[in-house]
N, C-alpha and C positions, 0 to 999 in steps of 0.2 A: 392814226394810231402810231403814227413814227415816232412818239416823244415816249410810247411804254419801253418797259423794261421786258427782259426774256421772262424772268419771273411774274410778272404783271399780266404777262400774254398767257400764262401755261394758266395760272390763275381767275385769269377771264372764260380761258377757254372750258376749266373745271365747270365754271358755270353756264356756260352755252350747251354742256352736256348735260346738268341739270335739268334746266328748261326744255331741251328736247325730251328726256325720259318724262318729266311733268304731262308737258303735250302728248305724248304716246300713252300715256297710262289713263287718260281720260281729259278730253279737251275742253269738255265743259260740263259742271254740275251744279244742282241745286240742292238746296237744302232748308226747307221749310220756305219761306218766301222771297230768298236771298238766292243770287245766280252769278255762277263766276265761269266764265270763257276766257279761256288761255291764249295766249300768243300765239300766230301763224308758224304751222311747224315750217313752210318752206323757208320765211326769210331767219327763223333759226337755223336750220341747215345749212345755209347760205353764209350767215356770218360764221358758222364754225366753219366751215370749210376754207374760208377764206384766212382765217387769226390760226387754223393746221398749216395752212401753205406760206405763211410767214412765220409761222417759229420753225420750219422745218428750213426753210433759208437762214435765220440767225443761227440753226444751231448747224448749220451745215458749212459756220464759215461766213458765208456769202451776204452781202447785204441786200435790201431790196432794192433795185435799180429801176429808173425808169430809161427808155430810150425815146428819141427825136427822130423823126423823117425827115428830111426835105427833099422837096420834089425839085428840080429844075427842070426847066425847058430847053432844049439841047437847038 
């Protein structure tokens, strides 16, 4: 997701919030002979938590960084 925009994030994120209030309100129903099961609430909460803690680094400034180890042998 490096290439979204802050707006693209907050945007996505509206709908990650979506889909979890869907899953919460009823995970799956039927209706006459037709069956609809909703998406996994955990890997919803998973990705909004994740697309929260990356717009709260853009808008804090900060970019997302990764870091390297290396080990030596002494």
């Amino acid at each position: 997701m490096a290439s979204m925009t802050l707006t693209q994030r907050k945007s996505l994120l509206r709908d990650y919030i979506a889909a979890e209030r869907a899953v919460l309100l009823g995970q799956s129903y039927t209706i006459k002979d037709r069956a609809l099961t909703r998406a996994d609430l955990k890997w919803i909460q998973q990705g909004r938590k994740e697309l929260e803690k990356e717009i709260n680094q853009l808008e804090a400034g900060g970019s997302i960084r990764t870091k390297r180890i290396l080990f030596r042998d002494n």
